[in-house]
C-alpha positions as a Markdown table, in Angstrom:
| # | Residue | x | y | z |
|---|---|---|---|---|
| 1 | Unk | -160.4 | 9.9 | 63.3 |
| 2 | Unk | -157.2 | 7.7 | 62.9 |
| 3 | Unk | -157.7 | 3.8 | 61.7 |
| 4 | Unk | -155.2 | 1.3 | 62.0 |
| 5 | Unk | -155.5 | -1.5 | 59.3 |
| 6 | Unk | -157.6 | -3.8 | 61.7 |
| 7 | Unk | -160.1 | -0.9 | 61.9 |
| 8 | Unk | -160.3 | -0.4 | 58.1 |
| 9 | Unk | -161.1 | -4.1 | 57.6 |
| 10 | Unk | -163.6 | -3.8 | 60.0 |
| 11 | Unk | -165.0 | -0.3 | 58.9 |
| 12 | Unk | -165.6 | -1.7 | 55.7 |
| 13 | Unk | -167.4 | -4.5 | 56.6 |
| 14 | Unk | -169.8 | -1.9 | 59.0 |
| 15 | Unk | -170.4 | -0.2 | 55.8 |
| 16 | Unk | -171.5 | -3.0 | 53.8 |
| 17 | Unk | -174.0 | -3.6 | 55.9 |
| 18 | Unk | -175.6 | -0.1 | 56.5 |
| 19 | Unk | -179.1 | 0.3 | 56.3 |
| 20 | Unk | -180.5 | 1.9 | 53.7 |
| 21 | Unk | -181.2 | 5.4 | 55.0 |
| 22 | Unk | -177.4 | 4.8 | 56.1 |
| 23 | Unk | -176.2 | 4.5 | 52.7 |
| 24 | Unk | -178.7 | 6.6 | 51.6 |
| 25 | Unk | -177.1 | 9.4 | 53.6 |
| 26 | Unk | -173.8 | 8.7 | 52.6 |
| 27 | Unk | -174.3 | 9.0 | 49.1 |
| 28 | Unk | -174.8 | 12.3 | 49.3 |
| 29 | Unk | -171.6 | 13.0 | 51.9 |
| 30 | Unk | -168.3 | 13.8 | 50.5 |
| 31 | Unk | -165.8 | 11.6 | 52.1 |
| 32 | Unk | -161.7 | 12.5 | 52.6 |
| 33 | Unk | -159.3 | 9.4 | 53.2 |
| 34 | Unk | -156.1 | 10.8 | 54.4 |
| 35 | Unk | -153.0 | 8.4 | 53.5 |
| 36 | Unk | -150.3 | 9.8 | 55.9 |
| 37 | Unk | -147.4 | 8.5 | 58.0 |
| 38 | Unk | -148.2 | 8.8 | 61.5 |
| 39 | Unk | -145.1 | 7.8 | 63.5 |
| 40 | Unk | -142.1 | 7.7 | 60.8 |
| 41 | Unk | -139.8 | 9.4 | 59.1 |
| 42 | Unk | -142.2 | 12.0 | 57.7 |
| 43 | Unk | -144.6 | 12.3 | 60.4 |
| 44 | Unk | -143.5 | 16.2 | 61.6 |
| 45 | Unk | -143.9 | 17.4 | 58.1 |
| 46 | Unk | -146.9 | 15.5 | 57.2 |
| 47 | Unk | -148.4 | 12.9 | 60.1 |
| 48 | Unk | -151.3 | 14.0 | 62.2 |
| 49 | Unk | -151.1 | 18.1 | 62.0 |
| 50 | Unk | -151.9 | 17.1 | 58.4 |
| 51 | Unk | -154.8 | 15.9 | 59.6 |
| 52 | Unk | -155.4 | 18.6 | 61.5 |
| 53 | Unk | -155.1 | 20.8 | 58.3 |
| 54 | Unk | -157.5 | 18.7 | 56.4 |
| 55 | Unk | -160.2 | 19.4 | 59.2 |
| 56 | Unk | -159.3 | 23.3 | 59.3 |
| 57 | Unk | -159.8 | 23.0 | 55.3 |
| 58 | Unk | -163.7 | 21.4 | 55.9 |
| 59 | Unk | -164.4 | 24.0 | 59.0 |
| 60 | Unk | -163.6 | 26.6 | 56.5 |
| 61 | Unk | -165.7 | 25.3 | 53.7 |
| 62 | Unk | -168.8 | 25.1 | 56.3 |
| 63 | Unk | -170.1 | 28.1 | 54.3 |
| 64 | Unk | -170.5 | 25.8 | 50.9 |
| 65 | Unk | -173.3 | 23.7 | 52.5 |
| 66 | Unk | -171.8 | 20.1 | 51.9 |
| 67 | Unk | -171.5 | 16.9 | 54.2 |
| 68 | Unk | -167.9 | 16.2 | 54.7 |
| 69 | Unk | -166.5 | 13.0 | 56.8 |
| 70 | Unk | -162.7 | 12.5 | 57.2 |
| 71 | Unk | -161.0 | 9.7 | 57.5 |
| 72 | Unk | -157.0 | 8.6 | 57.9 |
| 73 | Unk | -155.0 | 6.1 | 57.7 |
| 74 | Unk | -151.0 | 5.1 | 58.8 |
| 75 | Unk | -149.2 | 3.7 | 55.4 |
| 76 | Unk | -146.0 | 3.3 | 56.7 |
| 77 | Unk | -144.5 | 4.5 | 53.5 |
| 78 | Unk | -145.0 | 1.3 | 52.2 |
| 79 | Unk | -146.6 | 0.8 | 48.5 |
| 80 | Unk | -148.4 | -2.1 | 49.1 |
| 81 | Unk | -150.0 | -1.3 | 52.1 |
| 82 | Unk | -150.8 | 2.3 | 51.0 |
| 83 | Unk | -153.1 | 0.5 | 48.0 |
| 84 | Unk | -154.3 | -1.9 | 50.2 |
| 85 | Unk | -155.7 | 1.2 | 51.7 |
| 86 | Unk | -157.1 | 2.7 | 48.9 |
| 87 | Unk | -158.8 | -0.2 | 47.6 |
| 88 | Unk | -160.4 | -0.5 | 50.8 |
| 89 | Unk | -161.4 | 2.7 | 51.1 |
| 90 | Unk | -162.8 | 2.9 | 47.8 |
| 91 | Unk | -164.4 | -0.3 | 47.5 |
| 92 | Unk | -166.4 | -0.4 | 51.1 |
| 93 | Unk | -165.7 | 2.9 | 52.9 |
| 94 | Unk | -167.5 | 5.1 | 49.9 |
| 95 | Unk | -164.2 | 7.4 | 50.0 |
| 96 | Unk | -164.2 | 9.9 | 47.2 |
| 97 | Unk | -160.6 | 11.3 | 47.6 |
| 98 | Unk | -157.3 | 10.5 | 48.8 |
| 99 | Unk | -155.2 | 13.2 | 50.1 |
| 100 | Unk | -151.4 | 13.3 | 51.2 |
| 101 | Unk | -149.6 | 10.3 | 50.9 |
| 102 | Unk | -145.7 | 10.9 | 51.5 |
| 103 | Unk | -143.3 | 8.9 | 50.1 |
| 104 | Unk | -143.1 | 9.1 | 46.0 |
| 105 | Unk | -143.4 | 5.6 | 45.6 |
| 106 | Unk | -146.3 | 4.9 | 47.6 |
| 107 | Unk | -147.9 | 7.9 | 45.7 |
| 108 | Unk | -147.3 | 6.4 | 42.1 |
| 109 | Unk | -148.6 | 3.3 | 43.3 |
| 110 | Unk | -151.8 | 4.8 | 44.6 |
| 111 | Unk | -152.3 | 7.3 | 41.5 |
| 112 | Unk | -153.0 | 3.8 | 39.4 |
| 113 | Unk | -155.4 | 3.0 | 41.8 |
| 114 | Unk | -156.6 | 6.4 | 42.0 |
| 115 | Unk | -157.6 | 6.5 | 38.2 |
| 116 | Unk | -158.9 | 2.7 | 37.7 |
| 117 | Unk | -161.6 | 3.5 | 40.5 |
| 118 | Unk | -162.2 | 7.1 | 38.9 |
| 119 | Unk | -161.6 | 8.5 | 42.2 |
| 120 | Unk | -159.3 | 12.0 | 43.6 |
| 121 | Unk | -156.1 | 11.7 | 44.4 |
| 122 | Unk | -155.1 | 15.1 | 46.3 |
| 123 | Unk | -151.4 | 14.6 | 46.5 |
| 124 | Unk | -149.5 | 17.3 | 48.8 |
| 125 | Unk | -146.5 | 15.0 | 50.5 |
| 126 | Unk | -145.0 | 13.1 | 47.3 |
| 127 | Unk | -142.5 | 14.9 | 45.3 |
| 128 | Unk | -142.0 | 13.1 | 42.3 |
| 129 | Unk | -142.3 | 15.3 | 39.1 |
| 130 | Unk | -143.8 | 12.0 | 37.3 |
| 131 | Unk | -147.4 | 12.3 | 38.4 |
| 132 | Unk | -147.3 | 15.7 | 36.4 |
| 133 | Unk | -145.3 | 14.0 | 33.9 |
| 134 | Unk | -145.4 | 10.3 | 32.6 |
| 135 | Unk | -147.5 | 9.3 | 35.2 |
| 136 | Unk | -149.6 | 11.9 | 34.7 |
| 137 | Unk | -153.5 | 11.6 | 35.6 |
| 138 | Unk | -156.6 | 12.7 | 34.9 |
| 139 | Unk | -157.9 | 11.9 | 38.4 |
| 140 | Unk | -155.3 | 13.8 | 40.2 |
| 141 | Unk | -153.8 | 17.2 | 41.5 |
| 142 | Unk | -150.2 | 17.8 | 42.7 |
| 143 | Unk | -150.6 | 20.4 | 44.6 |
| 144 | Unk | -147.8 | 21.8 | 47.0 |
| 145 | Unk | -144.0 | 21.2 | 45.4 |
| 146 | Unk | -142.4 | 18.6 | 43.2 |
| 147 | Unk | -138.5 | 17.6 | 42.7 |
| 148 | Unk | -138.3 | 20.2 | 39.8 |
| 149 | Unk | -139.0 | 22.7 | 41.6 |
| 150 | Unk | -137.1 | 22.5 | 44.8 |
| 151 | Unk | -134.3 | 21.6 | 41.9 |
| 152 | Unk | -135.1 | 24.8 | 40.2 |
| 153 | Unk | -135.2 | 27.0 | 42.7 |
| 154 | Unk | -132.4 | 26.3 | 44.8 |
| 155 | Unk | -129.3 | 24.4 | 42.8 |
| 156 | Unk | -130.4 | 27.4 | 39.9 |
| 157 | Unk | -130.1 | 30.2 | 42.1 |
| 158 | Unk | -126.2 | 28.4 | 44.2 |
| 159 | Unk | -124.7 | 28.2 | 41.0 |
| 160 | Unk | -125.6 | 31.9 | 39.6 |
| 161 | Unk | -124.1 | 32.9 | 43.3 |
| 162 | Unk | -120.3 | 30.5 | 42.7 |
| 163 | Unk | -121.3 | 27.1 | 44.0 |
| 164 | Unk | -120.5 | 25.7 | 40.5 |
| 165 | Unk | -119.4 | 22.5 | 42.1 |
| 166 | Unk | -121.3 | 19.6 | 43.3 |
| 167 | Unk | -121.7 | 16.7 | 45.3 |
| 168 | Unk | -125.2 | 14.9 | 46.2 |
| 169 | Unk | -126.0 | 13.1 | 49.9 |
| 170 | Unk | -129.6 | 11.2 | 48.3 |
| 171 | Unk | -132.0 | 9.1 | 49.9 |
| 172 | Unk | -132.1 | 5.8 | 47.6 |
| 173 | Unk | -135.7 | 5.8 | 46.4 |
| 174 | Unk | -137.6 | 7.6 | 44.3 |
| 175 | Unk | -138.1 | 10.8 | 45.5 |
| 176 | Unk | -134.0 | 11.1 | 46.1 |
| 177 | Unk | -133.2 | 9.8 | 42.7 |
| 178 | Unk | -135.4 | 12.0 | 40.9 |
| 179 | Unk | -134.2 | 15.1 | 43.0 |
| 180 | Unk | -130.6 | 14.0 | 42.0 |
| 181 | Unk | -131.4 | 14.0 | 38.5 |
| 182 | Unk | -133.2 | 17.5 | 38.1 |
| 183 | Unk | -130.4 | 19.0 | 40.7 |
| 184 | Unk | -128.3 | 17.6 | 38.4 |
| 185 | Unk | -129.6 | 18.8 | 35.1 |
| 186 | Unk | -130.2 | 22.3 | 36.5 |
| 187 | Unk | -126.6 | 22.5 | 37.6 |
| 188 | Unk | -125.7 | 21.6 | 34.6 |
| 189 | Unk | -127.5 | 23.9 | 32.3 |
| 190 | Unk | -126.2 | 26.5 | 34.7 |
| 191 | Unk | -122.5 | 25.8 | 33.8 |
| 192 | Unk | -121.8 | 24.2 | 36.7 |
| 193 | Unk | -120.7 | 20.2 | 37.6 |
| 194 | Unk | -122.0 | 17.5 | 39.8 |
| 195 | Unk | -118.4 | 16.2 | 41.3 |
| 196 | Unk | -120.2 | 12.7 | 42.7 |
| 197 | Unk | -123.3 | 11.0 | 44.5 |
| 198 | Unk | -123.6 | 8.8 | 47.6 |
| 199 | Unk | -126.8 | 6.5 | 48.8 |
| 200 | Unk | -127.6 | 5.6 | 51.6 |
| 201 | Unk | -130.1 | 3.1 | 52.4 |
| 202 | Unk | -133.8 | 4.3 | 53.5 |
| 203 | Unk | -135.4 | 3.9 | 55.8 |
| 204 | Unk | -133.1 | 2.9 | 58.3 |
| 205 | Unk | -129.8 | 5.2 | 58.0 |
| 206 | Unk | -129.3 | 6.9 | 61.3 |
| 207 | Unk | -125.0 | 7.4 | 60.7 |
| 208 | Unk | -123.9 | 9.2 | 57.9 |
| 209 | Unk | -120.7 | 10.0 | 58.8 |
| 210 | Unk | -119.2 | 7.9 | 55.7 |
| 211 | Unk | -121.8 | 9.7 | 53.2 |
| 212 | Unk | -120.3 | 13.1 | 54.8 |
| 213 | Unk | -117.1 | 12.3 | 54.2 |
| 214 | Unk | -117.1 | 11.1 | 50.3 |
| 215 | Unk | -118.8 | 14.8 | 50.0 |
| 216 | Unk | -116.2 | 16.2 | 52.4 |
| 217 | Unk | -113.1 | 14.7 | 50.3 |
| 218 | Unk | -114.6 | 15.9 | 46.7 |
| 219 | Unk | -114.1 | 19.3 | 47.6 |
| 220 | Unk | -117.3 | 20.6 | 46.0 |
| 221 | Unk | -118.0 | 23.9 | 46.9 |
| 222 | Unk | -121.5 | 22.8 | 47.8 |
| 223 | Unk | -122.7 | 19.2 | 48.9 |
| 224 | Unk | -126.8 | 18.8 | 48.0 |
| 225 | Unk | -128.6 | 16.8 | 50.5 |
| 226 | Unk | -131.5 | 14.9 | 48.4 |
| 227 | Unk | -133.9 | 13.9 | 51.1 |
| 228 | Unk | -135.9 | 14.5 | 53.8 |
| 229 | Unk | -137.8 | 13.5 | 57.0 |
| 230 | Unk | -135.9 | 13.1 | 59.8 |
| 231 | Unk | -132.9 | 11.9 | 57.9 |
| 232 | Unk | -132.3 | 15.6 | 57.3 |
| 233 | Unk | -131.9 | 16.6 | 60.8 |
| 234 | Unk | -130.1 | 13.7 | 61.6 |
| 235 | Unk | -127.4 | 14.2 | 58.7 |
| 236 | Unk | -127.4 | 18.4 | 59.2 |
| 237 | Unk | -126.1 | 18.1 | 63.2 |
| 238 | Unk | -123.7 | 15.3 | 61.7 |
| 239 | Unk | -122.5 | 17.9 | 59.1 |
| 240 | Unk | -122.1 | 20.1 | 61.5 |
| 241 | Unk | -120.0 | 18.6 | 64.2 |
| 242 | Unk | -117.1 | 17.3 | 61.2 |
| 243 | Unk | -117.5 | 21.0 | 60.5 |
| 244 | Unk | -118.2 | 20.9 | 56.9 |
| 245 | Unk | -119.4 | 24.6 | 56.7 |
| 246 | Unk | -116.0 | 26.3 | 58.6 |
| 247 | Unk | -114.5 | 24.5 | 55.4 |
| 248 | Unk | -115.7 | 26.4 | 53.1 |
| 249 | Unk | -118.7 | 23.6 | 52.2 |
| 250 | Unk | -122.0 | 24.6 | 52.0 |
| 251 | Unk | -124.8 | 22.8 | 52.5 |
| 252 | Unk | -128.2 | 22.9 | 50.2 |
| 253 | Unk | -130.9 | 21.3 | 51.3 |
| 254 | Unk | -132.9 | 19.8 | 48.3 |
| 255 | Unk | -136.2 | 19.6 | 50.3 |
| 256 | Unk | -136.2 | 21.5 | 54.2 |
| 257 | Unk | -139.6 | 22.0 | 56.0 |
| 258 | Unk | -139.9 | 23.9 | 59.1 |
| 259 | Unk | -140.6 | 21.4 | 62.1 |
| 260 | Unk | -137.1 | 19.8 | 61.1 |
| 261 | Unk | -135.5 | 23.2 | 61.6 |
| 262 | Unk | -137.3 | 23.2 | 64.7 |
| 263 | Unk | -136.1 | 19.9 | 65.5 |
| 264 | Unk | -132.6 | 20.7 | 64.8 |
| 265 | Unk | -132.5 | 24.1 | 66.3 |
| 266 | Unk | -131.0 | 27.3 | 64.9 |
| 267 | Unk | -127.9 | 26.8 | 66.2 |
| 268 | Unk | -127.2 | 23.9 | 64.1 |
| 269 | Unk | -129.6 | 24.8 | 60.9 |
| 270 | Unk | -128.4 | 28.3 | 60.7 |
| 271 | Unk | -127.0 | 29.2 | 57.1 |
| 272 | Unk | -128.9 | 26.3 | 55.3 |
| 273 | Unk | -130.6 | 27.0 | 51.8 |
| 274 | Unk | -133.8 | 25.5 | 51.0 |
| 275 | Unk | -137.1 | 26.3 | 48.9 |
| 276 | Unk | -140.9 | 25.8 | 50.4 |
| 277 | Unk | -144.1 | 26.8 | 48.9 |
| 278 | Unk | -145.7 | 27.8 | 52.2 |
| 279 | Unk | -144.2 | 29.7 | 55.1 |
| 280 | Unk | -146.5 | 30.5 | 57.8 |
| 281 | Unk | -145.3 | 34.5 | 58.3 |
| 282 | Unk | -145.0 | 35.3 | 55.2 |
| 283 | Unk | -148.6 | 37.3 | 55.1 |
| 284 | Unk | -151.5 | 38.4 | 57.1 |
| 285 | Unk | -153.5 | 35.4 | 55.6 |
| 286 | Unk | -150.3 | 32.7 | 56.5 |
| 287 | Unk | -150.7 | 34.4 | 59.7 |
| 288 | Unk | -154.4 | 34.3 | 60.4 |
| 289 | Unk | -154.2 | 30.6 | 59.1 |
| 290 | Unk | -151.5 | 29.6 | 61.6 |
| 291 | Unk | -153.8 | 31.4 | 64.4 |
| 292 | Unk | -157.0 | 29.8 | 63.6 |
| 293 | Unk | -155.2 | 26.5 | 63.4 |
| 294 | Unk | -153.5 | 27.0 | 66.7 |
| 295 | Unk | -157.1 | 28.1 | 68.6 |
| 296 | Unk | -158.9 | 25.6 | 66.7 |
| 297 | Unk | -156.8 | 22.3 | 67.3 |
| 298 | Unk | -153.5 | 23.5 | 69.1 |
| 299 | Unk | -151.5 | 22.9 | 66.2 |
| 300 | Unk | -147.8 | 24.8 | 65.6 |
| 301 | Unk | -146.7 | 26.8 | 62.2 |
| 302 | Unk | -147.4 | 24.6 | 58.9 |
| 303 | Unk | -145.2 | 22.5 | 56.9 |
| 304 | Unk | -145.7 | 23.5 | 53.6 |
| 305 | Unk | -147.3 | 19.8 | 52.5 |
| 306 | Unk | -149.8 | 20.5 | 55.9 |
| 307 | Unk | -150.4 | 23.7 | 54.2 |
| 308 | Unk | -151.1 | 22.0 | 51.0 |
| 309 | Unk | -153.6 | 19.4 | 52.5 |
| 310 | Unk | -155.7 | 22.5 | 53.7 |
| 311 | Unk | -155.5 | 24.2 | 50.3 |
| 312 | Unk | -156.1 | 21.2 | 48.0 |
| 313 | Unk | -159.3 | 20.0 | 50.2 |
| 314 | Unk | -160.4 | 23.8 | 50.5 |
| 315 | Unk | -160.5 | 23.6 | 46.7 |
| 316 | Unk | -161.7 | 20.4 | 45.6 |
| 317 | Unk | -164.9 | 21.3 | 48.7 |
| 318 | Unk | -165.6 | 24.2 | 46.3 |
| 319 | Unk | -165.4 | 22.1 | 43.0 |
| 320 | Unk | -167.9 | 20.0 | 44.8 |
| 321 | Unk | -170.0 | 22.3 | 45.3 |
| 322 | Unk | -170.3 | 24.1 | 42.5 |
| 323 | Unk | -170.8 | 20.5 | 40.7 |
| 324 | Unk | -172.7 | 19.4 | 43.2 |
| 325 | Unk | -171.9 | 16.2 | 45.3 |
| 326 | Unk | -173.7 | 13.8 | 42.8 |
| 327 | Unk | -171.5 | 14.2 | 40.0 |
| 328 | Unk | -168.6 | 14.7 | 42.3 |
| 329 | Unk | -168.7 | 11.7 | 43.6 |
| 330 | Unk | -169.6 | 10.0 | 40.0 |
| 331 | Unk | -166.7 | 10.5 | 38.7 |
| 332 | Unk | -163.2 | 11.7 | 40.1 |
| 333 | Unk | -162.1 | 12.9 | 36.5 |
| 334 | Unk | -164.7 | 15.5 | 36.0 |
| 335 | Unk | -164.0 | 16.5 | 40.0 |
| 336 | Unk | -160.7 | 17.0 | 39.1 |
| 337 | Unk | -161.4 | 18.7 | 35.7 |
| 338 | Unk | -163.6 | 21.4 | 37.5 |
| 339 | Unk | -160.8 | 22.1 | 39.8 |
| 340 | Unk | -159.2 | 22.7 | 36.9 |
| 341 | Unk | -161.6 | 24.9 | 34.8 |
| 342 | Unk | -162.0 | 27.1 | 38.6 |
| 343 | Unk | -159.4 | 29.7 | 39.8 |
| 344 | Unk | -157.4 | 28.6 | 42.9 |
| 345 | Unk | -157.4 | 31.0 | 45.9 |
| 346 | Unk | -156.6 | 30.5 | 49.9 |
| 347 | Unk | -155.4 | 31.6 | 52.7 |
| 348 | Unk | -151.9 | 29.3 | 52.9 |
| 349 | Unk | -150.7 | 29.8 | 49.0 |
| 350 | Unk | -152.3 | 33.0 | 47.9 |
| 351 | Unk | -154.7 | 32.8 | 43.9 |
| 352 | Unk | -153.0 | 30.3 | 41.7 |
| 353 | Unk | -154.3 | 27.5 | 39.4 |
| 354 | Unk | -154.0 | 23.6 | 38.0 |
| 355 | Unk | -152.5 | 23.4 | 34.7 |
| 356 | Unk | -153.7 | 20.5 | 32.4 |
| 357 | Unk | -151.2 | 18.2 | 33.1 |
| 358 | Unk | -152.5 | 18.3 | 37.3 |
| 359 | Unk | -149.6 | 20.6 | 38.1 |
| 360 | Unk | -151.0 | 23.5 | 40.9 |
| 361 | Unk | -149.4 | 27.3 | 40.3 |
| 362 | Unk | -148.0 | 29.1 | 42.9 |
| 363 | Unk | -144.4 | 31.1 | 44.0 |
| 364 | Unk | -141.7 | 29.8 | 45.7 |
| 365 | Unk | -139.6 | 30.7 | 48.0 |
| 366 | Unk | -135.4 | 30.3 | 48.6 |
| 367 | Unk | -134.9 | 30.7 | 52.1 |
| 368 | Unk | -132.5 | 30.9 | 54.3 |
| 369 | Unk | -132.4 | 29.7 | 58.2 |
| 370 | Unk | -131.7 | 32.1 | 60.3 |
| 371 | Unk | -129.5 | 32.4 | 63.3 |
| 372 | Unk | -130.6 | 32.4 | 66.3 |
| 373 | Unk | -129.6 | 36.0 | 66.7 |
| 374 | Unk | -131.7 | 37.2 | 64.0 |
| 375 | Unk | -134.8 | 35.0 | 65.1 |
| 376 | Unk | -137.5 | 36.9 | 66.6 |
| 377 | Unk | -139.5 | 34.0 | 68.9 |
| 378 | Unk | -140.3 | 30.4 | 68.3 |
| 379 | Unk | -140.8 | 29.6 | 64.7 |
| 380 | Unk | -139.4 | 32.6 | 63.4 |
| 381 | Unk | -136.8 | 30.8 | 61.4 |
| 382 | Unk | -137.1 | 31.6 | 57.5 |
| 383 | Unk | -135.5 | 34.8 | 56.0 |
| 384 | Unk | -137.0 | 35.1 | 51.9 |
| 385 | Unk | -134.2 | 35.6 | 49.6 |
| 386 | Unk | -136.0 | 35.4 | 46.5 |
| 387 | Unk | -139.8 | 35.0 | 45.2 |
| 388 | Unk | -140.1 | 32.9 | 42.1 |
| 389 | Unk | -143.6 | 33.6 | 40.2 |
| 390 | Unk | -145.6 | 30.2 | 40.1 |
| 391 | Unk | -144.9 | 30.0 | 36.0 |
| 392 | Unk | -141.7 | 30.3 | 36.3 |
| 393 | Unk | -141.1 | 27.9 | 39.9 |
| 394 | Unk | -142.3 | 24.6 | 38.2 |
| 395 | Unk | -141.3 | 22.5 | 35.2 |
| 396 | Unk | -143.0 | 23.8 | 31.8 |
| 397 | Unk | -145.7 | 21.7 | 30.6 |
| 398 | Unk | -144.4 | 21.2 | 27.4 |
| 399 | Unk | -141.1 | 19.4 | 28.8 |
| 400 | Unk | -142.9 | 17.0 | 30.9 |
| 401 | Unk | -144.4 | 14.2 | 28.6 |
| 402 | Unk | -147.7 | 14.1 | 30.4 |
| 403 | Unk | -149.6 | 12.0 | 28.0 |
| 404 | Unk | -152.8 | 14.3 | 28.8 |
| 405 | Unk | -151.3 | 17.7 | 27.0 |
């Protein structure tokens, strides 16, 4: 069920004034509230097929017993409206967890929230490595990647292959910025140099043939693209026509998920390195995921944050349950603890588990796209150039000053 911002207001009111039985009843149902961005710039990677993954996630926990109602909600990417949200939510909808929310700064903004109302906060969408860090919470789970990782996993492995030269295309917000200072750092402590950054204004940055260029004329060997969304797909066919690859550039692509590959098209997206957490052929159970979510709802291969909504509601239903929805819906902290305290295991990432600091455990994969020669069918766009063990794929506790270790 989507809700536009009139129908929250009025949603809440409804449930204010439930009868008893009503509220009764809904004390003992666990309810989602999915924050997600419906019609911008990361609607194909998160947007309604996360929905769609949230409800696959509840169909599959049918076996546990509980009551499960899903709601969702259009932020915008906008802070302020994104807590408005959540406030509502928690305050006259009876929502127990929020799950999703793109857009790093609208996610920091709602993990305060999250933790003054002692409620969930299931975050797959934001990147930022500060809710595992500074911001770290005892009311919430990061589940599918963060900017350290993508960092780690692709600038590490560019360098070790001669891309020991550098120069960043980033977003300016927070996600960019902080994927611009681990890239950096990595590179660094890899021995080799960040030539230079440009920023360009988000949202609204549809040319970036002057960013291109300022990469083009530093001569770094490889030019990182810190961002996502459609910007990516918009900046990569860009890239493309001035030619930066036949000139010995290459391009890196900080944070890539599948639909804008499949926006883009092979032809263009061929040869670009990225890292995911999630790709939907990887194994039989990626495979019989993607199936049951295409009979079930129509929907196409998984972004890796659609995969995460499904795995981080799949869990926290089984936390539930084995608490029992009383005390799960008492108190978001001890929710999150037991998710904690119980081995992770699903069909889109495979066993894993949640570190203290909120951090979720599982491998990563560098990828490359492929051509379209070397593509099989539709969606057949990923070839696996290295598995990194989840221990090794994320940021060590110990160096993220999460107040909670």
């Amino acid at each position: 069920m989507i809700l536009d911002r009139r129908a929250l207001l009025l949603g809440g009111a409804a449930f204010g004034a439930l009868p008893r039985l009503a509220r009764a009843q809904a004390q003992q149902t666990i309810r989602l509230g999915i924050i997600t961005d419906m019609s911008g710039a990361f609607a194909d990677l998160s947007g309604p097929n996360a929905v769609l993954a949230v409800r696959q996630a509840v169909q599959d926990a049918a076996s546990l017993g509980l009551k499960v109602e899903v709601v969702a909600a259009d932020h915008q990417n906008k802070p302020d409206i994104a807590v408005n949200i959540a406030r509502q939510w928690f305050d006259r909808e009876g929502v127990d967890a929020l799950v999703d929310v793109p857009a790093s700064s609208a996610a920091l903004a709602v993990n305060a929230v999250v933790r003054e109302k002692n409620k969930v906060f299931l975050a797959s969408a934001p990147g930022t490595s500060e809710l595992t860090g500074a911001q770290c919470s005892p009311n919430t789970v990061q589940w599918t990647y963060d900017t350290w990782m993508l960092a780690n996993s692709t600038a590490r492995a560019m360098v070790r292959e001669g891309g020991d030269s550098w120069f960043f295309v980033t977003a300016d917000y927070a996600f960019g910025h902080s994927m611009e200072v681990e890239g950096g750092k990595i590179i660094g402590a890899e021995g080799g140099k960040v030539l230079g950054s440009a920023r360009f204004p988000f949202p609204g940055t549809t040319d970036f043939s002057a960013f291109l260029l300022r990469a083009q004329a530093s001569k770094a060997k490889v030019i990182g693209l810190a961002f996502g969304g459609t910007d990516m797909a918009n900046a990569v066919k860009q890239a493309t026509e001035f030619g930066l690859q036949k000139r010995g550039q290459r391009l890196a692509a900080l944070i890539l998920f599948i639909s804008e590959v499949h926006s883009m098209g092979l032809e263009t997206a061929k040869g670009l390195v990225c890292s995911t957490s999630y790709y939907w052929d990887t194994n039989d159970r990626t495979r019989a995921l993607t199936q049951r979510m295409k009979q079930n709802f129509g929907a196409p291969p998984a972004t890796m944050v659609q995969a995460g909504c499904y795995g981080v509601v799949l869990h926290y239903l089984k936390a539930a349950a084995a608490m029992g929805t009383a005390a799960a819906k008492a108190s978001g902290a001890d929710a999150v603890a037991r998710m904690k305290a119980l081995p992770t295991d699903d069909d889109a990432f495979g066993p894993g588990r949640i570190r203290a600091d909120g951090r979720k455990l599982h491998p990563a994969y560098l990828v490359e796209v492929k051509s379209p020669a070397e593509s099989r069918g539709p969606w057949d766009y990923y070839k696996v150039l290295r598995t990194v063990p989840g221990d090794q794929a994320f940021r060590p506790m110990a160096e993220g000053g999460c107040p909670l270790v």
